[in-house]
C-alpha positions as CSV (number, residue, x, y, z in Angstrom):
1,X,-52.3,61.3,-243.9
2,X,-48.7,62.0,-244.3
3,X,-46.2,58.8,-244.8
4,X,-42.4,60.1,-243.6
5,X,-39.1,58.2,-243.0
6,X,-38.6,56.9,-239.6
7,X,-36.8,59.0,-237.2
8,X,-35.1,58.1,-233.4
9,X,-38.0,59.9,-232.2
10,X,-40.3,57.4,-233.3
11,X,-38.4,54.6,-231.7
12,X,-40.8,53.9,-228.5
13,X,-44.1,54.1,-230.7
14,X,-42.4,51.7,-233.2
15,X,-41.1,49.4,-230.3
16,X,-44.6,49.6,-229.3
17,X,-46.7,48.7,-232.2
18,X,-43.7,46.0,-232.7
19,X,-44.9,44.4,-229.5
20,X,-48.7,44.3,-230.8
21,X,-47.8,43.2,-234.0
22,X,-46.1,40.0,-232.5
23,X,-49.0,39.3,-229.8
24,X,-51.8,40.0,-232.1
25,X,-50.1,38.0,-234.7
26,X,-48.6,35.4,-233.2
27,X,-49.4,35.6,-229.6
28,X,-46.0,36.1,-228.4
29,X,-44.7,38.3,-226.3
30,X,-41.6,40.0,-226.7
31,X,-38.7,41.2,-224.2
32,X,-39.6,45.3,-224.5
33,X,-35.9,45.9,-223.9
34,X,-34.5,43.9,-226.8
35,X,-37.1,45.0,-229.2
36,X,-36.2,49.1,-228.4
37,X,-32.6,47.7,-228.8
38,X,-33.3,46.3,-232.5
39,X,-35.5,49.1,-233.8
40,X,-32.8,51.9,-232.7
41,X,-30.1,49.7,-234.1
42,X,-32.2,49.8,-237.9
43,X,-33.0,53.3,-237.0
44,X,-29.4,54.7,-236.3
45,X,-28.1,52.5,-239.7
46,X,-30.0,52.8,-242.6
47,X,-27.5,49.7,-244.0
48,X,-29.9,47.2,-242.1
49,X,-33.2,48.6,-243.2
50,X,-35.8,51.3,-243.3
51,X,-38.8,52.2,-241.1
52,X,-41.6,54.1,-243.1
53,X,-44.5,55.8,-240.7
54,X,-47.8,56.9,-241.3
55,X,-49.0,60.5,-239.2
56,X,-52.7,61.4,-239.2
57,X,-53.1,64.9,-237.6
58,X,-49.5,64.4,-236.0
59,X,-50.1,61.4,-234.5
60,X,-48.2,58.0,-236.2
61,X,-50.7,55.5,-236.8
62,X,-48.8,52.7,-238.7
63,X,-45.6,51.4,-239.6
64,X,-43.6,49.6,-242.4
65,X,-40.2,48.5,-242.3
66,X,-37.9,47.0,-245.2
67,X,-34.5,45.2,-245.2
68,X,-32.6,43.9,-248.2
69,X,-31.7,41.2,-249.8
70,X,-29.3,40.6,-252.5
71,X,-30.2,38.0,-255.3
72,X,-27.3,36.6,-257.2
73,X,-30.4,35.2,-259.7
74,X,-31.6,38.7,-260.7
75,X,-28.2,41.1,-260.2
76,X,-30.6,43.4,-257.6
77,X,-32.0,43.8,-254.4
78,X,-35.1,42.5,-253.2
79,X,-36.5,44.7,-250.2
80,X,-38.3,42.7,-247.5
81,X,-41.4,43.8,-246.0
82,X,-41.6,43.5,-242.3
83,X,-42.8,45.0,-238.9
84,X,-45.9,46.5,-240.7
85,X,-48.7,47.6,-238.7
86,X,-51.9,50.1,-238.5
87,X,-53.3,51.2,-234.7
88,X,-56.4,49.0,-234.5
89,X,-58.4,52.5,-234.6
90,X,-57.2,53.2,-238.3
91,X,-57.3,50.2,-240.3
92,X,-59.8,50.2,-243.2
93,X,-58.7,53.5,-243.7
94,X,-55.9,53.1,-246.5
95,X,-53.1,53.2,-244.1
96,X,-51.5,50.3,-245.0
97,X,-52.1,51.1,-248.7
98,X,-50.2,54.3,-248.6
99,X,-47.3,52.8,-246.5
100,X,-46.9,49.8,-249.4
101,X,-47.4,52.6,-251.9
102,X,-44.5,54.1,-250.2
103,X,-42.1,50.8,-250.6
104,X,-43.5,50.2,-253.8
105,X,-42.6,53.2,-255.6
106,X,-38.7,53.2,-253.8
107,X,-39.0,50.0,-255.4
108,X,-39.9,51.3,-258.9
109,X,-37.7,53.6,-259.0
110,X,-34.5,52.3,-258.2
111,X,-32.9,50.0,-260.9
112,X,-30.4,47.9,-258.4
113,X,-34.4,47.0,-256.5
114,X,-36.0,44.2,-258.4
115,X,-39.0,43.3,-256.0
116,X,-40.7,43.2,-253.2
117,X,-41.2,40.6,-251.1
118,X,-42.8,39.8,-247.6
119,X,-43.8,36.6,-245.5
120,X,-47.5,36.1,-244.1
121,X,-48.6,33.8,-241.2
122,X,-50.4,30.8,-242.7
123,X,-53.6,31.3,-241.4
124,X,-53.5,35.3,-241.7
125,X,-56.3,35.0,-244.6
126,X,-57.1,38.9,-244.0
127,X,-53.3,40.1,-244.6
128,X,-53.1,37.4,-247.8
129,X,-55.9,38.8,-249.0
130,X,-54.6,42.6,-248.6
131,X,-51.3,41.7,-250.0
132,X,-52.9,39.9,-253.6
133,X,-55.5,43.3,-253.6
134,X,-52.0,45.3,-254.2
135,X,-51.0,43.2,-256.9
136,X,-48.5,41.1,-254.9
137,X,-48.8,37.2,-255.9
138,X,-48.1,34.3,-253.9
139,X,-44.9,32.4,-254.6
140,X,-43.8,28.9,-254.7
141,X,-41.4,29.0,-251.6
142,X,-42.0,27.8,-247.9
143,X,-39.7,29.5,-245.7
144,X,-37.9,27.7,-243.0
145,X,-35.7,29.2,-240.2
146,X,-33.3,28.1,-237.7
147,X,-33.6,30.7,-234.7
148,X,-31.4,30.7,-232.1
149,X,-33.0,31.3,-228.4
150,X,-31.0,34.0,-225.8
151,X,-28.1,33.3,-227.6
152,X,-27.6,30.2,-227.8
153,X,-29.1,27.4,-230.8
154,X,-32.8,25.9,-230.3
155,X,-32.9,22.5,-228.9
């Protein structure tokens, strides 16, 4: 197992496992071209974020992506935990583990990073479950969005 920084290489595996992650997890299926659009915009500037893979004998198997956040509260950045996702052939193997692992020790040893954070579906009891196993605890916050559709607001 061998976790490594994203490279432009990676972008139609990660586009891909991006599209399973959002119809496995939500049942929604994404426009291919504008997801490939977004991960090689993150992937060609580091400013917006960071993709993480995992390779087993050459092959990448899982993903985790961060962004940032800045907090006012705490004079650091929080990094947020997105886009993660094993092959359905390698969970249960510690994949995810050593991608977190990953995050978490960028996190530990940077002094301007003063947490991690992530946001779960509801109902995703496995992923919860994962997440408090690492030592992450639930917060007190609901989050709330406003999303606008093809580029233009929601109605």
């Amino acid at each position: 197992m061998k976790i490594r920084k994203a490279t432009i290489n990676d972008l139609e595996m990660i586009a891909e496992y991006n599209y399973l992650l959002a119809r496995e997890t939500e049942d929604k299926l994404l426009d291919m071209r504008r997801l490939t659009k977004g991960v090689r915009a993150l992937l060609e500037d580091e400013g917006k974020g960071i993709y993480h893979v995992c390779e087993i004998e050459g092959r990448v198997v899982g993903q985790i992506m961060y962004t940032y956040e800045w907090s006012d509260w705490r004079n650091g950045v929080y990094l947020w935990v997105q886009s993660v996702y094993v092959d359905a052939s390698y969970r249960k193997q510690g994949v995810f583990k050593a991608l977190y692992n990953t995050v978490k020790e960028i996190c530990d040893q940077d002094e301007q990073i003063v947490g991690i954070r992530l946001y779960v579906e509801k109902e995703n009891h496995t992923a919860k479950k994962t997440y408090q196993n690492l030592g992450m605890e639930e917060c007190n916050y609901f989050m709330y969005e406003y999303e606008k559709v093809n580029g233009t607001k929601s109605e």
